[in-house]
N, C-alpha and C positions, 0 to 999 in steps of 0.2 A: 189340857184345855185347848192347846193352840190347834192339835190336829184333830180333834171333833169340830169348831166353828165354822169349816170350811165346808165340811162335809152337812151339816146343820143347813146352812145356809143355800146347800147348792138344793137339799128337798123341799124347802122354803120354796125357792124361786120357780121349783120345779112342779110344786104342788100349785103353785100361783099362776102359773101357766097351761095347765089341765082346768083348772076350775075358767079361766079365762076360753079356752078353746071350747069347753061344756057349752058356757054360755053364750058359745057364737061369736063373740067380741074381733074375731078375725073379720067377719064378713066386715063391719063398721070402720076397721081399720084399710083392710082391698079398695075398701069405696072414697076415702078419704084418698088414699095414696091416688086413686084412679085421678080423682081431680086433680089435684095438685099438678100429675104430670101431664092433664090437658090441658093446665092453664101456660106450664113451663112450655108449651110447643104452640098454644096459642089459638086450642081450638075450644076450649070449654071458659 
């Protein structure tokens, strides 16, 4: 059991990350990030 969980878990995250990339969720996350480091340099 101990050395299936890991391997379990890494298709988990992996499947969790395909469905998120499917759904575009990167673009929402670029645009978030964009801001933040306009507000850190003081132009946004």
């Amino acid at each position: 059991m101990k050395r299936i969980l890991p391997w379990v878990l890494l298709a988990l995250f992996a499947g969790m990350m395909a469905a998120g990339l499917l759904l575009g969720e990167y673009r929402a996350v670029l645009e978030k990030a964009v801001t933040v480091c306009l507000d850190c340099i003081g132009i946004g």
